[in-house]
C-alpha positions in Angstrom: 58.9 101.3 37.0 61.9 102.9 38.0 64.7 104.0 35.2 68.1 103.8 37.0 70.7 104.3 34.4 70.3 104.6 30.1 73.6 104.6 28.5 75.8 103.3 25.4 79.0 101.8 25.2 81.0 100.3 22.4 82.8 97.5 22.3 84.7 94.4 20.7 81.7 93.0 19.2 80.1 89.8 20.7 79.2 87.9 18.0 81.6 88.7 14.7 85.1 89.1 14.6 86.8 92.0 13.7 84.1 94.4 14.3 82.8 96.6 17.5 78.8 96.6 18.6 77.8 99.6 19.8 75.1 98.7 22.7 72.2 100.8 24.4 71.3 99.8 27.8 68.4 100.4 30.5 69.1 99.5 33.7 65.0 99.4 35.2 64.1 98.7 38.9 60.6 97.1 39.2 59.7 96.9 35.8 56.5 96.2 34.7 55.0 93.4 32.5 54.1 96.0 29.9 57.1 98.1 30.1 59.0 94.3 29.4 56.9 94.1 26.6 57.1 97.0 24.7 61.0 96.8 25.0 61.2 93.1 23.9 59.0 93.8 21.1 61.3 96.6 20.1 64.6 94.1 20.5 65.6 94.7 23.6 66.9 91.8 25.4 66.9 91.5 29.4 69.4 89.6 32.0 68.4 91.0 35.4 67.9 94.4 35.6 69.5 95.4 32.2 67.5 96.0 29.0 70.1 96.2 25.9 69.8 96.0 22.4 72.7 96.8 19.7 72.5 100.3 18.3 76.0 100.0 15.6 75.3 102.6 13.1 77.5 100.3 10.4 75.9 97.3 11.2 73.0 95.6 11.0 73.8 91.8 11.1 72.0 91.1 14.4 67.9 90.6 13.4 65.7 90.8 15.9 63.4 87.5 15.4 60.1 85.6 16.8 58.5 82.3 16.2 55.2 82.2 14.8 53.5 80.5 17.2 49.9 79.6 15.5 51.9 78.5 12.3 54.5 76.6 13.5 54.6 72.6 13.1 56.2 69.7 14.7 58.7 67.5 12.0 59.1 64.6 12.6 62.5 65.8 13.9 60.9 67.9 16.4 59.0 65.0 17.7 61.6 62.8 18.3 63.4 65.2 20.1 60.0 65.6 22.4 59.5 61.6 22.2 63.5 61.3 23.6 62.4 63.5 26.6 59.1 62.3 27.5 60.4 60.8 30.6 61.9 64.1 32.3 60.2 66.0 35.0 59.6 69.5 34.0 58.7 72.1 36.3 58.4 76.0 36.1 58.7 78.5 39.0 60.5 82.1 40.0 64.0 82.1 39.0 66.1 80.8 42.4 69.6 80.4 43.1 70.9 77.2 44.3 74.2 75.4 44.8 72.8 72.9 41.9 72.5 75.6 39.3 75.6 77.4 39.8 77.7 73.7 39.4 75.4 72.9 36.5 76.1 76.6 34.9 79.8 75.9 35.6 80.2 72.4 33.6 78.2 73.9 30.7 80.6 76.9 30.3 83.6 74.9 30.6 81.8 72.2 28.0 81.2 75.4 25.4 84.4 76.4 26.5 86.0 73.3 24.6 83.6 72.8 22.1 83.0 76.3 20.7 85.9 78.2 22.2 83.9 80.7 24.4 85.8 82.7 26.7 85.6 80.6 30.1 85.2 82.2 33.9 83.7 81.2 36.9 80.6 82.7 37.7 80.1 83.4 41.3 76.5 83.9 42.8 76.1 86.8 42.8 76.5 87.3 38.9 74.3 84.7 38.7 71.9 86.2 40.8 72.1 89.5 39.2 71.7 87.9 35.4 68.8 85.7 35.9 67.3 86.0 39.6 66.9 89.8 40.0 64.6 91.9 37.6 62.5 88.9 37.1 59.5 90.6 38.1 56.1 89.1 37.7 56.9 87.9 34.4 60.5 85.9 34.6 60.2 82.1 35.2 62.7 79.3 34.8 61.6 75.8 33.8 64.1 73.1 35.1 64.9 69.5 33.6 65.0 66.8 35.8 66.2 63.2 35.2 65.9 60.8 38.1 65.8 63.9 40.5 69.2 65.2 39.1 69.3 68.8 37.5 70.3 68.7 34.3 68.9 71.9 32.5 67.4 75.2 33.0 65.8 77.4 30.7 65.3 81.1 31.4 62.4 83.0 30.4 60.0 85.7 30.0 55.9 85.3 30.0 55.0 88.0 28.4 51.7 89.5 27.2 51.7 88.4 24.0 54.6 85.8 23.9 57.5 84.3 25.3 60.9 85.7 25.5 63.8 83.3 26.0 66.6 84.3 27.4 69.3 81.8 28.3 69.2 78.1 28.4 72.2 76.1 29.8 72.6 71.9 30.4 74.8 69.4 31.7 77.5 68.0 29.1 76.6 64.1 29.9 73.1 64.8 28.5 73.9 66.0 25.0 71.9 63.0 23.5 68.6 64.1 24.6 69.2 67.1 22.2 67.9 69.8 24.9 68.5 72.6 23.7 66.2 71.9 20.8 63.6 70.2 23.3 63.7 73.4 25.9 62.7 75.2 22.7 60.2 73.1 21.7 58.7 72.8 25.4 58.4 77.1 25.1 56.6 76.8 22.0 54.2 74.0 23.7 54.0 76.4 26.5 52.7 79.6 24.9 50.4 77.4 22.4 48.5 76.4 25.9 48.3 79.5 27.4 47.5 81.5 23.9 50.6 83.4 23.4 51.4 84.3 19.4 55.4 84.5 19.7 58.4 82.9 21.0 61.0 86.2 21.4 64.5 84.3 20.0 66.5 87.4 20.5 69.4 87.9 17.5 70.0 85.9 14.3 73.2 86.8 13.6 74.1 84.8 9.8 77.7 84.8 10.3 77.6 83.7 14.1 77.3 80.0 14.3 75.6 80.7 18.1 73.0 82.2 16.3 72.9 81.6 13.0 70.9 77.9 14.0 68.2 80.1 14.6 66.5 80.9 11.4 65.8 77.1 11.1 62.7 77.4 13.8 60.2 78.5 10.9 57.4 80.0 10.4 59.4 83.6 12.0 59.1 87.2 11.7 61.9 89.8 11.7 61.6 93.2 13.1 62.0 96.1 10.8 64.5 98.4 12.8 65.2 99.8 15.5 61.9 101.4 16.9 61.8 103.5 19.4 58.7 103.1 22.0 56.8 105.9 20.5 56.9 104.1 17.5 54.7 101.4 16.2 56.7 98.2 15.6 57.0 96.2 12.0 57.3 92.8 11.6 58.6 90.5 8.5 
């Protein structure tokens, strides 16, 4: 494990208007499984290389939060949702770059980019590669969504020691009736309960932030009690 750069920066804050977010970042080459852990478990998120997690000293909006894994329970909801994609091929491998994710990334962004208003720009490859392919280590995977041998989502994670972190997941538009955002989720929580992992790793619930806020309805959860450093032990709620 190799620490490149640590630094903070504020700026115009991500997810609520009107205020800044001030950010701390680790840039890590080659970073290992239990390094990942230990700043996941302390909030840290990961694209790539870059470990960040917000640091405002005004704010504390954005709550670090996991799924209960051994408590959670499938509604009746949650099975449809499974029972609509039943017929998709599913398959999870190292993070790659292909001409098929980058147009699939692009006709999400512009989709979210009418429907929600986020900012819109064409990613090129190399961002992509730098966000998702790079700094995957042994523990980054993505599990991609197939329909009659047609892409039509991938989800970006982490398999860590204990859990799994998710990271990002993006779809095609013309599939919005197989709700797969919510199955992508679900399929995470069906993969760690196989392999004996305790915790999905959501990231931020931000109440306020519609792009969040949907995620305090995945219940049992647990919310992290600060912001620990890695000498200190965490303390989950």
């Amino acid at each position: 494990m190799h620490l490149l750069k640590e630094f903070q920066s504020t700026d115009k804050c991500s997810y609520l208007d009107g205020k800044e977010q001030t950010t701390h970042y680790k840039i890590i080459q080659e970073c290992s499984l239990e390094y990942s852990q230990a700043l996941i478990e302390r909030g840290f998120r990961r694209f790539g290389k870059m470990y960040f997690r917000p640091i405002c000293p005004t704010c504390n909006e954005c709550k670090t939060i996991k799924i209960d894994v051994d408590n959670f329970q499938f509604s009746k909801s949650a099975r449809r949702v499974l029972k609509k994609g039943k017929h998709l091929e599913i398959y999870i491998q190292k993070p790659t770059l292909t001409q098929e994710h980058l147009s699939l990334f692009d006709r999400y962004h512009r989709y979210m980019h009418h429907k929600k208003g986020w900012e819109y720009s064409k990613t090129s490859a190399q961002h992509y590669f730098s966000s998702f392919v790079d700094g995957a280590e042994e523990f980054g995977y993505e599990v991609l969504y197939f329909e009659n041998e047609k892409l039509i989502g991938v989800d970006l994670i982490d398999i860590l020691e204990d859990g799994i972190s998710s990271i990002y997941f993006y779809y095609d538009p013309h599939y919005t009736h197989l709700s797969l955002g919510k199955l992508s989720l679900y399929q995470q929580i069906k993969l760690a309960q196989a392999n004996n992992k305790k915790w999905i790793y959501l990231g931020y619930y931000v109440k306020d932030c519609p792009s969040l806020s949907y995620k305090a309805q995945y219940k049992p959860y647990l919310t992290l009690d600060g912001r620990p450093s890695l000498s200190e032990e965490t303390k989950w709620f």
